[in-house]
mmCIF file of the N, C-alpha and C atoms, coordinates in Angstrom:
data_MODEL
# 
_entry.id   MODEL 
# 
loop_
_atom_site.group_PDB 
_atom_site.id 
_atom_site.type_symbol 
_atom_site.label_atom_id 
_atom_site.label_alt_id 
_atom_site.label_comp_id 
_atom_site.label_asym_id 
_atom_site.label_entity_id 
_atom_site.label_seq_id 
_atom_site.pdbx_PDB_ins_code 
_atom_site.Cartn_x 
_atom_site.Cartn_y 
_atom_site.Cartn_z 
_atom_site.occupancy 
_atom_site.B_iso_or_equiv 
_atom_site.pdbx_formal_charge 
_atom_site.auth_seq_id 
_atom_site.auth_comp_id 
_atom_site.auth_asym_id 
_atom_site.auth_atom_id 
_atom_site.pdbx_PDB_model_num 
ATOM 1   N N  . UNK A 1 1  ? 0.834  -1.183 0.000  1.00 0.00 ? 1  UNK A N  1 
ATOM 2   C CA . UNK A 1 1  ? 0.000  0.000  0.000  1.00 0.00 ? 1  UNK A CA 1 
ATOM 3   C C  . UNK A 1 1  ? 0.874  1.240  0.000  1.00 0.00 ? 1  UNK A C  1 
ATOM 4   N N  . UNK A 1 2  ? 0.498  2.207  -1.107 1.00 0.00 ? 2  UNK A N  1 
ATOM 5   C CA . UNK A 1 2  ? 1.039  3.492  -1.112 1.00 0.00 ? 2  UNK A CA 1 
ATOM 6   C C  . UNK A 1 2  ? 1.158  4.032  0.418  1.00 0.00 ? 2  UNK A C  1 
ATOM 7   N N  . UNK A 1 3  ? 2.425  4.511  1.021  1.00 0.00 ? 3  UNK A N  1 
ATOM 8   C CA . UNK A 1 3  ? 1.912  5.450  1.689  1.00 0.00 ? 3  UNK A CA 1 
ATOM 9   C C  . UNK A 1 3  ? 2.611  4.872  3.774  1.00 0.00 ? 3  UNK A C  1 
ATOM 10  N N  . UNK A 1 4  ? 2.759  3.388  3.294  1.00 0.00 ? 4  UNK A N  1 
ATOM 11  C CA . UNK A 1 4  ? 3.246  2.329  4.321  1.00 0.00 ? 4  UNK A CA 1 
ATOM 12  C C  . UNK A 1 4  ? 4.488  2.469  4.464  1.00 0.00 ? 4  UNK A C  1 
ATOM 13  N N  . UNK A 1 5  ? 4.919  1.551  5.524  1.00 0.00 ? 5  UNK A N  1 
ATOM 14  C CA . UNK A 1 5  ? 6.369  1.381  5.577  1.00 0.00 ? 5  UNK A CA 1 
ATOM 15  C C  . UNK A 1 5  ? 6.543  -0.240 6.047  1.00 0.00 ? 5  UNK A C  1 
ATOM 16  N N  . UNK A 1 6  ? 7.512  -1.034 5.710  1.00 0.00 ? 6  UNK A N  1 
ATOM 17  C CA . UNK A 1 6  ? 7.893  -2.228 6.396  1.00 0.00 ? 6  UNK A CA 1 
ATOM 18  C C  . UNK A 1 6  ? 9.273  -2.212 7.783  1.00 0.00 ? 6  UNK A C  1 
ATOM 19  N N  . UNK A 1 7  ? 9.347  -0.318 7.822  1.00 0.00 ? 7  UNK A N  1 
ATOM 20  C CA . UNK A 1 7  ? 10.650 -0.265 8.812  1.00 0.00 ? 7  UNK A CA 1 
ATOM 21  C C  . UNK A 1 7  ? 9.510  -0.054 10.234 1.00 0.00 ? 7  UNK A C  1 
ATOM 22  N N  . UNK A 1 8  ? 8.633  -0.279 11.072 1.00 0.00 ? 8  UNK A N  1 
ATOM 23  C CA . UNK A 1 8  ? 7.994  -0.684 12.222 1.00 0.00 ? 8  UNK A CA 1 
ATOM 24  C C  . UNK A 1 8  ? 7.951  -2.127 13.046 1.00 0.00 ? 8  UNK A C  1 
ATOM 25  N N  . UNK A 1 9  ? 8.394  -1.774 13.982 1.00 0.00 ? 9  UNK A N  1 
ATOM 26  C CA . UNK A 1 9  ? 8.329  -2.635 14.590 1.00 0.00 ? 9  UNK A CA 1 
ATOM 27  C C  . UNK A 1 9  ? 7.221  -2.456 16.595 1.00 0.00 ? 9  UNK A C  1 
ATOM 28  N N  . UNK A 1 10 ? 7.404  -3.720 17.136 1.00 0.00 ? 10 UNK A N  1 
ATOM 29  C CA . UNK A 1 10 ? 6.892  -3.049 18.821 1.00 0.00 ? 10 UNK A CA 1 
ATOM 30  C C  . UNK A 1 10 ? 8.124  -3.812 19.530 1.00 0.00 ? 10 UNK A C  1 
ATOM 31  N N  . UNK A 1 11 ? 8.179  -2.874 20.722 1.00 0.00 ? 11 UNK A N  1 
ATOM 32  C CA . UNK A 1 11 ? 8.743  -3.598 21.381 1.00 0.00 ? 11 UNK A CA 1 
ATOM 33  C C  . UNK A 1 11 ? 8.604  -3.037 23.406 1.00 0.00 ? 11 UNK A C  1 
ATOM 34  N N  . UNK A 1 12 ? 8.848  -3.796 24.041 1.00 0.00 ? 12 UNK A N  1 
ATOM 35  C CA . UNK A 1 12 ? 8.404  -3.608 25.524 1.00 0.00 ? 12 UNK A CA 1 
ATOM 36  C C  . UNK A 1 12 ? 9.152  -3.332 25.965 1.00 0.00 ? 12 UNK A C  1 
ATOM 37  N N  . UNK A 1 13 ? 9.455  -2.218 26.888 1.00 0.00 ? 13 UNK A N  1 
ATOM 38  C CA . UNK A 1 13 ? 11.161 -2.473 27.540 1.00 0.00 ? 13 UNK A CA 1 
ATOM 39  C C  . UNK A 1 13 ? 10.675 -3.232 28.812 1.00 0.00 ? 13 UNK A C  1 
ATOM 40  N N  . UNK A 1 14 ? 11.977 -3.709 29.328 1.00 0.00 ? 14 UNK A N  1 
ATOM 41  C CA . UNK A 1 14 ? 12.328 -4.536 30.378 1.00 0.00 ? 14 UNK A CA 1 
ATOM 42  C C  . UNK A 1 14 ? 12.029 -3.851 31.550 1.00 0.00 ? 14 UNK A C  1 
ATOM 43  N N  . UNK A 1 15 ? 11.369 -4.374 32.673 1.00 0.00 ? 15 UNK A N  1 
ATOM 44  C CA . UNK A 1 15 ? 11.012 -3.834 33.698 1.00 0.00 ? 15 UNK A CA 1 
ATOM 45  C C  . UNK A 1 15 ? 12.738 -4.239 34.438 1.00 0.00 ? 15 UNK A C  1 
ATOM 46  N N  . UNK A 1 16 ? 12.215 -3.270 35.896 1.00 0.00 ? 16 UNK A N  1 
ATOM 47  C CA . UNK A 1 16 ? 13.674 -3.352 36.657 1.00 0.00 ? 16 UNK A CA 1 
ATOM 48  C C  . UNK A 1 16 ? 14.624 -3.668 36.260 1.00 0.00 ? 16 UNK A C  1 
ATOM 49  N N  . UNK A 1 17 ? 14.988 -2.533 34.748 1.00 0.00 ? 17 UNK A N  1 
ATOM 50  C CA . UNK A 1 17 ? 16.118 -2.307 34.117 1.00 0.00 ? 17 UNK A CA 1 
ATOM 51  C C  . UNK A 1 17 ? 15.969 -0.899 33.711 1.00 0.00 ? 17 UNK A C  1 
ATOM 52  N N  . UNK A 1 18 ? 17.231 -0.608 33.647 1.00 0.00 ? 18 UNK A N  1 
ATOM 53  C CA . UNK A 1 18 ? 17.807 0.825  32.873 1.00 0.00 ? 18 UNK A CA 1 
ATOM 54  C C  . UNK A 1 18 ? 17.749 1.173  31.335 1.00 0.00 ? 18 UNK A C  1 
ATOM 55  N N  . UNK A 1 19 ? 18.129 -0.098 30.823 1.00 0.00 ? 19 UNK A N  1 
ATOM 56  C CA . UNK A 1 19 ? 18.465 -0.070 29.565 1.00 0.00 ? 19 UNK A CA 1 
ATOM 57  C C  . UNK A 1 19 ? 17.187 -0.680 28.310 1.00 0.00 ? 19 UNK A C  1 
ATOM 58  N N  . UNK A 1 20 ? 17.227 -1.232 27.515 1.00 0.00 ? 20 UNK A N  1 
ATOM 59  C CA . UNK A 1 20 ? 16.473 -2.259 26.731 1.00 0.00 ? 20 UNK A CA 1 
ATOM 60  C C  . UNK A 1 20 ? 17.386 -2.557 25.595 1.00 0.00 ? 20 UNK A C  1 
ATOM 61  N N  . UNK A 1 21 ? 17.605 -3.423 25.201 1.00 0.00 ? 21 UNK A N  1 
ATOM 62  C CA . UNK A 1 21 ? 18.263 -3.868 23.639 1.00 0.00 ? 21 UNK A CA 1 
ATOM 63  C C  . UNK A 1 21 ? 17.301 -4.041 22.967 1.00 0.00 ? 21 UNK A C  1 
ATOM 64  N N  . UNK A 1 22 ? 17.505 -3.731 21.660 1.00 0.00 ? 22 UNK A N  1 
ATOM 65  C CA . UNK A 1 22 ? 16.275 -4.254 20.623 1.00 0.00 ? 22 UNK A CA 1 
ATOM 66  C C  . UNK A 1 22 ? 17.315 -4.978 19.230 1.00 0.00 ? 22 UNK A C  1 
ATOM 67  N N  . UNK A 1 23 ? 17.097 -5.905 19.149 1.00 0.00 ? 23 UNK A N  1 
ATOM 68  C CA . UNK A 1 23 ? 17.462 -6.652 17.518 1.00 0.00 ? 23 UNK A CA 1 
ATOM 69  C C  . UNK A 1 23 ? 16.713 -6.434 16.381 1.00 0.00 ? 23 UNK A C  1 
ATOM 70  N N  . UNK A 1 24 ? 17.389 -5.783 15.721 1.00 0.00 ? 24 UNK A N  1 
ATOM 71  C CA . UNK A 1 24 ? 16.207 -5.653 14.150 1.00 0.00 ? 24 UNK A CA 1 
ATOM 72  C C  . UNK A 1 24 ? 17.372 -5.329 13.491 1.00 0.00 ? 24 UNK A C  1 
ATOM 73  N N  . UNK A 1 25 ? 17.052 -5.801 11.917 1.00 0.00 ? 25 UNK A N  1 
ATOM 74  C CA . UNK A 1 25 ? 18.220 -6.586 10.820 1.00 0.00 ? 25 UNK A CA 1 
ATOM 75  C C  . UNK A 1 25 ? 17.770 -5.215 10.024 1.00 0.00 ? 25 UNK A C  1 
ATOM 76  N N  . UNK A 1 26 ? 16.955 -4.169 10.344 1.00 0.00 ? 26 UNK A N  1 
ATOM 77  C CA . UNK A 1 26 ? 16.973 -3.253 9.435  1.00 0.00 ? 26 UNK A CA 1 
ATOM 78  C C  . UNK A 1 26 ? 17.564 -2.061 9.862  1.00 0.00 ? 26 UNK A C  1 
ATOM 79  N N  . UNK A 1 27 ? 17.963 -2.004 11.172 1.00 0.00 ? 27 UNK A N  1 
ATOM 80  C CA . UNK A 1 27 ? 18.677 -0.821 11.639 1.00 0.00 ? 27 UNK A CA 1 
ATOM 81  C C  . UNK A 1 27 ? 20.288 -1.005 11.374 1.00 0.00 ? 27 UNK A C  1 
ATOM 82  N N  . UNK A 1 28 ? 20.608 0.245  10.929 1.00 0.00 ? 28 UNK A N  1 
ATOM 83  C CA . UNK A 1 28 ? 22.131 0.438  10.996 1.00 0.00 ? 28 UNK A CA 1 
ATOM 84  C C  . UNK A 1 28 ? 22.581 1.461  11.098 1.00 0.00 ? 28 UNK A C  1 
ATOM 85  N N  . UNK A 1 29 ? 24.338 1.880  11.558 1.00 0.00 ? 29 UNK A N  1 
ATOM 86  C CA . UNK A 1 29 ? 24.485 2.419  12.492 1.00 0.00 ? 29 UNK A CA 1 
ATOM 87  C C  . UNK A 1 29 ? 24.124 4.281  11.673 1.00 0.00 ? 29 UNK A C  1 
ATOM 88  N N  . UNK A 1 30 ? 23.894 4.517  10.297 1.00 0.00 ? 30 UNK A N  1 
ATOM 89  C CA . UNK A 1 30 ? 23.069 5.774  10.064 1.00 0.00 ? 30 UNK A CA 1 
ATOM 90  C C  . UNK A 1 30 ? 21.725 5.661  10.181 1.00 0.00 ? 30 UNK A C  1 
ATOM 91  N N  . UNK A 1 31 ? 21.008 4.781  10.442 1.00 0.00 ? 31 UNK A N  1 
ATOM 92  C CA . UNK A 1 31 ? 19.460 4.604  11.145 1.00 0.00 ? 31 UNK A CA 1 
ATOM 93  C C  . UNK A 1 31 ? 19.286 5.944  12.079 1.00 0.00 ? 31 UNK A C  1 
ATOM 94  N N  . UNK A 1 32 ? 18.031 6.570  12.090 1.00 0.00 ? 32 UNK A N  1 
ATOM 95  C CA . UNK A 1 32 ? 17.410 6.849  13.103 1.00 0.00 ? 32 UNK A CA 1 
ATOM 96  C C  . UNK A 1 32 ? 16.298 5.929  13.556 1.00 0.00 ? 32 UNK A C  1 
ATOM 97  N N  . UNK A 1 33 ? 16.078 5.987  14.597 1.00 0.00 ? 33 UNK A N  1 
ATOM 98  C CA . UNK A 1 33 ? 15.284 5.724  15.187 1.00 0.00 ? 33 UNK A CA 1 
ATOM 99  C C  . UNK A 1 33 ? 13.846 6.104  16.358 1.00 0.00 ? 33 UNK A C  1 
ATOM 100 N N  . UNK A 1 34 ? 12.917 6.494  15.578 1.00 0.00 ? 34 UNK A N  1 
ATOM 101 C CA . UNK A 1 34 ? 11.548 6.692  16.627 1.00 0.00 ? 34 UNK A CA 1 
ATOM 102 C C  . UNK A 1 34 ? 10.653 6.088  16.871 1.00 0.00 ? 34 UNK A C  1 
ATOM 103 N N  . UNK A 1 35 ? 10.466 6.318  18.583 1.00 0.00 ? 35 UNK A N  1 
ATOM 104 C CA . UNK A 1 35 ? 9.443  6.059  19.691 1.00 0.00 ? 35 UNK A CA 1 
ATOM 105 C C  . UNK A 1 35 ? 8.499  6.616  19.799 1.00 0.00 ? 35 UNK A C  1 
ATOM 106 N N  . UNK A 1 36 ? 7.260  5.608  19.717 1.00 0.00 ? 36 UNK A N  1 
ATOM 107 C CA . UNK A 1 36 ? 6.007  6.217  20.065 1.00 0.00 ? 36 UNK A CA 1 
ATOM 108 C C  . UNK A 1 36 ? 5.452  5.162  20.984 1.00 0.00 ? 36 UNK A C  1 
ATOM 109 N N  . UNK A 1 37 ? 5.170  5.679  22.616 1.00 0.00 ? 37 UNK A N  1 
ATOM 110 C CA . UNK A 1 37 ? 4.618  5.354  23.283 1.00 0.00 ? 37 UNK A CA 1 
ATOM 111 C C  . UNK A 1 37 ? 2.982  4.518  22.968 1.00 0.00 ? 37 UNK A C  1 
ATOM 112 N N  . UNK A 1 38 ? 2.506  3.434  23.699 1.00 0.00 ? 38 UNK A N  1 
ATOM 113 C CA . UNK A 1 38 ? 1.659  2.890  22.746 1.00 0.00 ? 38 UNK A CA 1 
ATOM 114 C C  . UNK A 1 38 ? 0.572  2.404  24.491 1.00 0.00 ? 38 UNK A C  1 
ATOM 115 N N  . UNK A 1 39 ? 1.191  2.197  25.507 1.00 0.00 ? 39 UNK A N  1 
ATOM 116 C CA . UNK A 1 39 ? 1.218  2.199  26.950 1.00 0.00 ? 39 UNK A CA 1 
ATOM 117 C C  . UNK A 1 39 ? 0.478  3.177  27.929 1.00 0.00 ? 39 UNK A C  1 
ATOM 118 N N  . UNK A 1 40 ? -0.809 3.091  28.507 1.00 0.00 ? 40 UNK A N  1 
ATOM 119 C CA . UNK A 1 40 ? -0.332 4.502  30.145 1.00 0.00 ? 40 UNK A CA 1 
ATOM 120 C C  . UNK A 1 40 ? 1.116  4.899  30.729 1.00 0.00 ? 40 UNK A C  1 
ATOM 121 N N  . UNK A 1 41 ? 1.692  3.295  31.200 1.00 0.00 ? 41 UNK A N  1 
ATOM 122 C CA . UNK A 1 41 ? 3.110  3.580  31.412 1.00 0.00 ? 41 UNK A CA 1 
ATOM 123 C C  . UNK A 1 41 ? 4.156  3.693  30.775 1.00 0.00 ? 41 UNK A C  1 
ATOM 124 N N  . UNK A 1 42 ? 4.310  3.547  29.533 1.00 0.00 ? 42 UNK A N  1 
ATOM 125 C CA . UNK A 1 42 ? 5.247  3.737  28.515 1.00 0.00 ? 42 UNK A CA 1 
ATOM 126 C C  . UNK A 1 42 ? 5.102  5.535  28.344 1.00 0.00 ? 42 UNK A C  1 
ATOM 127 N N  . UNK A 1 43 ? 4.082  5.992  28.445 1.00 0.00 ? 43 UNK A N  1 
ATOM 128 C CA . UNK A 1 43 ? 3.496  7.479  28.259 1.00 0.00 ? 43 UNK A CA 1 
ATOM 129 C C  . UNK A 1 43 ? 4.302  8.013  29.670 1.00 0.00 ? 43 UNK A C  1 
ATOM 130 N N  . UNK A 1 44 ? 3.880  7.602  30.193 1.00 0.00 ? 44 UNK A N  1 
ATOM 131 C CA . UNK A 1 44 ? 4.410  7.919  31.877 1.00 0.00 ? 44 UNK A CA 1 
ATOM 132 C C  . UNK A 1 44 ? 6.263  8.302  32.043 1.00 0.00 ? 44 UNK A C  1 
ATOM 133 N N  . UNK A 1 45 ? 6.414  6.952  31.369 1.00 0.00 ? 45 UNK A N  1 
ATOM 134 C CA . UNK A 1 45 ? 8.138  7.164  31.734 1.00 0.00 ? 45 UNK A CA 1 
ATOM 135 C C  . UNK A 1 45 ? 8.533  8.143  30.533 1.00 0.00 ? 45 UNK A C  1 
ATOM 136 N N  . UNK A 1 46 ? 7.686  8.539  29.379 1.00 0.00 ? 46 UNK A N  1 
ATOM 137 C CA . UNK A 1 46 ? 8.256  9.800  28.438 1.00 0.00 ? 46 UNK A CA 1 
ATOM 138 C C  . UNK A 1 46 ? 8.244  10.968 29.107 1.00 0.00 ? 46 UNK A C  1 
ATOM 139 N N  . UNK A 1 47 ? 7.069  11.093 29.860 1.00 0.00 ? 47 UNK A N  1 
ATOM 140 C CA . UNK A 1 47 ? 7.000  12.142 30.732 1.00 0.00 ? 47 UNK A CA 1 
ATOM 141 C C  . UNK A 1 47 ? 7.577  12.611 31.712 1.00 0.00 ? 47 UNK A C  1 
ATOM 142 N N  . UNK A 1 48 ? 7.722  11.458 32.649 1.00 0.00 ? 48 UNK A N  1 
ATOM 143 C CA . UNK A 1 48 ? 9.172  11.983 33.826 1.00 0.00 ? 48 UNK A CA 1 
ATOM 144 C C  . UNK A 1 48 ? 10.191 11.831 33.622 1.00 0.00 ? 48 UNK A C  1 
ATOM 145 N N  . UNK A 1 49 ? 10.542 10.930 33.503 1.00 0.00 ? 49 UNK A N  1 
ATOM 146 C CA . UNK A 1 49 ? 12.029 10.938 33.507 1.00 0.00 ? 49 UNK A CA 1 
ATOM 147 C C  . UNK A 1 49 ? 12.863 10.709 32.281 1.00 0.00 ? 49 UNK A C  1 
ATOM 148 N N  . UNK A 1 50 ? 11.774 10.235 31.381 1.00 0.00 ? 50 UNK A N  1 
ATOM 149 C CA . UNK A 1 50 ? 12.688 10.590 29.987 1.00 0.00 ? 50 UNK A CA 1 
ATOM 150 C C  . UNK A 1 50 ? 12.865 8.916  29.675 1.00 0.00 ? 50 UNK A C  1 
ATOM 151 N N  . UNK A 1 51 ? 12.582 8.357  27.987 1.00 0.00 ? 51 UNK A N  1 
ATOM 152 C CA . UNK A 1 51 ? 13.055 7.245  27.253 1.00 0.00 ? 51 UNK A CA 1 
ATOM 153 C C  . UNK A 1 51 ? 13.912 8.083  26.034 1.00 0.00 ? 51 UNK A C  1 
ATOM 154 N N  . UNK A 1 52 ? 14.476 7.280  25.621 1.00 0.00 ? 52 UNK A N  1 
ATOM 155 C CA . UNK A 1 52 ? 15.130 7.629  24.897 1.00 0.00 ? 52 UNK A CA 1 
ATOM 156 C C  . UNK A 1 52 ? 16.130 6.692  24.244 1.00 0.00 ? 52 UNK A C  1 
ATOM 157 N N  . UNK A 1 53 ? 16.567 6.678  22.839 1.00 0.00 ? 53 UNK A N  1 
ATOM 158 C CA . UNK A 1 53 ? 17.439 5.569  21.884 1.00 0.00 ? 53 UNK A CA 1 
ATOM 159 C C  . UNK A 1 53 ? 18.906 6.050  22.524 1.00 0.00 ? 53 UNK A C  1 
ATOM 160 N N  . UNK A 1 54 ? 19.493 5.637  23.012 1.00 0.00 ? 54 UNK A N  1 
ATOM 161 C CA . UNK A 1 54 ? 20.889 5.852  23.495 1.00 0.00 ? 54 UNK A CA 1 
ATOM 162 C C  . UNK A 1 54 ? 22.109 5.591  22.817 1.00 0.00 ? 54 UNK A C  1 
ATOM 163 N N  . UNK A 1 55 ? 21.747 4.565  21.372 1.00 0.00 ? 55 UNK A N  1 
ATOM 164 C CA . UNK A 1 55 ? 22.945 3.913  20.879 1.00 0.00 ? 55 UNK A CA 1 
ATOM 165 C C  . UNK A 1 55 ? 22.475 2.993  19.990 1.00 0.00 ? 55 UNK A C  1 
ATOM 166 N N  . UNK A 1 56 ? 22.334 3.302  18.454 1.00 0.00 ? 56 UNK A N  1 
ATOM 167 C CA . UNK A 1 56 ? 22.522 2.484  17.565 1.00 0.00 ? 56 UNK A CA 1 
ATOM 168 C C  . UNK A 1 56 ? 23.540 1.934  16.589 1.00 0.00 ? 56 UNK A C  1 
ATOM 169 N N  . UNK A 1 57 ? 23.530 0.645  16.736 1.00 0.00 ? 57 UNK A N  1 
ATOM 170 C CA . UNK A 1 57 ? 24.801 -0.039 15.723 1.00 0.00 ? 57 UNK A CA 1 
ATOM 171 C C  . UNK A 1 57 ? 23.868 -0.889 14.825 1.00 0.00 ? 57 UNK A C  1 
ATOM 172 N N  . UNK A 1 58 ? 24.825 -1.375 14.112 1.00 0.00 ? 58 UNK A N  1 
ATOM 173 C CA . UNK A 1 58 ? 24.115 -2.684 12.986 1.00 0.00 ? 58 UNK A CA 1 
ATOM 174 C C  . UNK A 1 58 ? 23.108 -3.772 13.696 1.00 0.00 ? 58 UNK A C  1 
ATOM 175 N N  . UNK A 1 59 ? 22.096 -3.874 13.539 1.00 0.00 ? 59 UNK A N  1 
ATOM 176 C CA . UNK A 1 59 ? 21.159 -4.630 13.586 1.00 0.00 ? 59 UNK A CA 1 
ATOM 177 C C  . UNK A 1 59 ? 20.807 -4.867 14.807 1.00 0.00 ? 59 UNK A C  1 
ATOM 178 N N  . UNK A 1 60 ? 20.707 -3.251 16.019 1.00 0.00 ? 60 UNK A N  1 
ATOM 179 C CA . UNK A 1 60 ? 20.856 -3.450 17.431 1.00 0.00 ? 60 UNK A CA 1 
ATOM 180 C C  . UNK A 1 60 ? 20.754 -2.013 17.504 1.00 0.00 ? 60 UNK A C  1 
ATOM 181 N N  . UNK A 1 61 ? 19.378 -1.683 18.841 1.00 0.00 ? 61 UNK A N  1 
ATOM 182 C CA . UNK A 1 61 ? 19.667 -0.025 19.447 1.00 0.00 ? 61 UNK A CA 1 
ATOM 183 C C  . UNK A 1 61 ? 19.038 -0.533 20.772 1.00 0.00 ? 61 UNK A C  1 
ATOM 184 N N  . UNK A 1 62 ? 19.717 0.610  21.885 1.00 0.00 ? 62 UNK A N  1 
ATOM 185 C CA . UNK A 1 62 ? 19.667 0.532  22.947 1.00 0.00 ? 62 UNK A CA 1 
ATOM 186 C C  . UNK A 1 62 ? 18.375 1.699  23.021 1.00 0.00 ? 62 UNK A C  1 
ATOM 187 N N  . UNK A 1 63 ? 17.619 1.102  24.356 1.00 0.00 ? 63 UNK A N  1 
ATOM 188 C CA . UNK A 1 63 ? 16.765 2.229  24.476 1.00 0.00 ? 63 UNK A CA 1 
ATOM 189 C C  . UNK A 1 63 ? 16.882 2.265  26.576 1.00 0.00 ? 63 UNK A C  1 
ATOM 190 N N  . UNK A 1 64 ? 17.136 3.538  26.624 1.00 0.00 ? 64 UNK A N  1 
ATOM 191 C CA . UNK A 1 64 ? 17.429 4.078  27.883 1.00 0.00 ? 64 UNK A CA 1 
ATOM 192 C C  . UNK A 1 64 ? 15.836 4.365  28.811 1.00 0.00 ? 64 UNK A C  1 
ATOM 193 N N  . UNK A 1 65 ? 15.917 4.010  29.694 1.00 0.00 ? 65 UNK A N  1 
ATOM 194 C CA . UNK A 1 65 ? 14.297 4.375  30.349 1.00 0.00 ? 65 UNK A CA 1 
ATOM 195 C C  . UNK A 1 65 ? 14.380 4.150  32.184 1.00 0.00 ? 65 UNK A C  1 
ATOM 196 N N  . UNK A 1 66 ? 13.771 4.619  32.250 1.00 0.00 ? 66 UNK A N  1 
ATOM 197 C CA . UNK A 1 66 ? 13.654 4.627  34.257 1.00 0.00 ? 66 UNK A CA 1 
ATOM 198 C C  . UNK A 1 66 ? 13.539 3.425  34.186 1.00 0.00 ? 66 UNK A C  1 
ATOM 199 N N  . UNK A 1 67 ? 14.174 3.055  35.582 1.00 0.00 ? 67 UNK A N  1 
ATOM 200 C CA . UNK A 1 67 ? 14.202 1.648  35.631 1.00 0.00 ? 67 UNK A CA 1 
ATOM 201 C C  . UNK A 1 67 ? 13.218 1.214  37.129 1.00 0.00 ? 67 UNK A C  1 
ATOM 202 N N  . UNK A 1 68 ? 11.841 0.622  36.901 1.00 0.00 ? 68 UNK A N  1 
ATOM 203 C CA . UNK A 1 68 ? 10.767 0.511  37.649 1.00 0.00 ? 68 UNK A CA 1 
ATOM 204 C C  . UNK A 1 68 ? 10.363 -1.044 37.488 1.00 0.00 ? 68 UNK A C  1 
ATOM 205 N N  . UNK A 1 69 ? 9.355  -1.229 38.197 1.00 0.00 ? 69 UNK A N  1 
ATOM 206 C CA . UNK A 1 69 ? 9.048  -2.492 38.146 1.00 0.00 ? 69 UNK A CA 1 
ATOM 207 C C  . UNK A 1 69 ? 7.988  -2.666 36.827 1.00 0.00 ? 69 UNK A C  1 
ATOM 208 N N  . UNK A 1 70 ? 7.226  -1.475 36.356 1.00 0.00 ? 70 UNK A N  1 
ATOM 209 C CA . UNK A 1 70 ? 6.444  -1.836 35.503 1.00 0.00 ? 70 UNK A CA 1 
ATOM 210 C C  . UNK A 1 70 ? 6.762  -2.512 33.923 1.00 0.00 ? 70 UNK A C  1 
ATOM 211 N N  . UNK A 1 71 ? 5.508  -3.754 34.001 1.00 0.00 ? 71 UNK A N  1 
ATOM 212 C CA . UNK A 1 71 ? 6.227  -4.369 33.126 1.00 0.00 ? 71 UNK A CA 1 
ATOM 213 C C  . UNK A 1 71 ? 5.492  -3.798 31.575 1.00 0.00 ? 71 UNK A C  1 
ATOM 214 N N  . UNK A 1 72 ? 4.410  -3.517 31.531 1.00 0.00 ? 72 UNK A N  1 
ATOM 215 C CA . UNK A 1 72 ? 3.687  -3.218 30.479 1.00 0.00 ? 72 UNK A CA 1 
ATOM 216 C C  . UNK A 1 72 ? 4.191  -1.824 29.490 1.00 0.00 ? 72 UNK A C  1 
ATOM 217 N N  . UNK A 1 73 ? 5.103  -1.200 29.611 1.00 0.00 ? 73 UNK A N  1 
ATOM 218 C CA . UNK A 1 73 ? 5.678  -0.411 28.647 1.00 0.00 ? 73 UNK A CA 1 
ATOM 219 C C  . UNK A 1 73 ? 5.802  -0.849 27.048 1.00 0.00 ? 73 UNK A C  1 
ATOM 220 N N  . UNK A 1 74 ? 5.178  -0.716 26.679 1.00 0.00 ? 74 UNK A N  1 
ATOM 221 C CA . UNK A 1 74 ? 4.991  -0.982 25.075 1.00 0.00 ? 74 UNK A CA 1 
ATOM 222 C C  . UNK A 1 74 ? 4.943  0.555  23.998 1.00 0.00 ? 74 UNK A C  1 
ATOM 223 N N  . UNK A 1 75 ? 6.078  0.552  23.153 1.00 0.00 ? 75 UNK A N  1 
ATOM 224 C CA . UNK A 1 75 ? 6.537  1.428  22.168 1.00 0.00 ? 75 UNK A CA 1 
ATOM 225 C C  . UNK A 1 75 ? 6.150  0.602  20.757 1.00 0.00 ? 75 UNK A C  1 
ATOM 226 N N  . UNK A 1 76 ? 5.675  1.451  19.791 1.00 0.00 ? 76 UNK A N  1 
ATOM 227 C CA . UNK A 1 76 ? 6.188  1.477  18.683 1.00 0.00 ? 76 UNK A CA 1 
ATOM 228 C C  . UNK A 1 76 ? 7.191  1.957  18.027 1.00 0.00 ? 76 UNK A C  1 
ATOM 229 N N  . UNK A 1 77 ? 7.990  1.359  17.268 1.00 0.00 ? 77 UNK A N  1 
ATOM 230 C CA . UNK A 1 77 ? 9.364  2.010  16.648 1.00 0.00 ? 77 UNK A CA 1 
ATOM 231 C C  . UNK A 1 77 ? 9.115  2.339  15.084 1.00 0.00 ? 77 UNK A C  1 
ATOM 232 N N  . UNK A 1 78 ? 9.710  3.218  14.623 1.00 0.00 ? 78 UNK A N  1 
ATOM 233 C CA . UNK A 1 78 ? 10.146 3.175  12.896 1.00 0.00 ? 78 UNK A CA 1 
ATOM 234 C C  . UNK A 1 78 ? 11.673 3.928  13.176 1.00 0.00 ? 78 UNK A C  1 
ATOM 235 N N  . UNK A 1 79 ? 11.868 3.301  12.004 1.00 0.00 ? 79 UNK A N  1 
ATOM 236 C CA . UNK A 1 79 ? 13.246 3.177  11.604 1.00 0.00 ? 79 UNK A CA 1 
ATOM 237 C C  . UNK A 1 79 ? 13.646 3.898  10.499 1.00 0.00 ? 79 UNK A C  1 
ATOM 238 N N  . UNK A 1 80 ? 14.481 4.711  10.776 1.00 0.00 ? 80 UNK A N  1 
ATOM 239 C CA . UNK A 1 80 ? 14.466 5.577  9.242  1.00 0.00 ? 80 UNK A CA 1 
ATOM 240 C C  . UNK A 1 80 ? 15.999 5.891  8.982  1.00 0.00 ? 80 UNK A C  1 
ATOM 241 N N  . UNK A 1 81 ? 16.142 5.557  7.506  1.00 0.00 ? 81 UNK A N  1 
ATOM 242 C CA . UNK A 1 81 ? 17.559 5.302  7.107  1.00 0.00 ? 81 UNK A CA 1 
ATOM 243 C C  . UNK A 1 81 ? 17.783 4.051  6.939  1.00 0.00 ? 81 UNK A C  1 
# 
């Protein structure tokens, strides 16, 4: 379909962690990468304290986020580049 993309993906970050890894064979290291909250609490941690892509390489980006017990944080990603 006109108008789509096949660079989306979802992904959850890890509760009672700092960090998140994500694997995808379409990112590389001139990729950007954006987050869209998809969650109450995924919305939540954009709001206080900040998510954010910290570090992309070949077929791998880190995503930085408060590190809480909640497990339901769910993002959508696209990938661009």
């Amino acid at each position: 379909m006109a108008g789509h993309t096949n660079n989306v993906g979802d992904v959850t970050l890890d509760a009672n962690q700092a960090t998140t890894a994500v694997t995808d064979q379409r990112v590389n290291v001139n990729s950007a990468v954006i987050l869209v909250p998809t969650s109450a609490n995924a919305l939540a941690d954009v709001v206080g304290t900040g998510v954010y892509v910290s570090s992309i390489g070949d077929d791998t980006f880190t995503i930085t986020h408060p590190n809480n017990a909640n497990a339901d944080k769910t993002f959508k990603y696209v990938i661009v580049g």
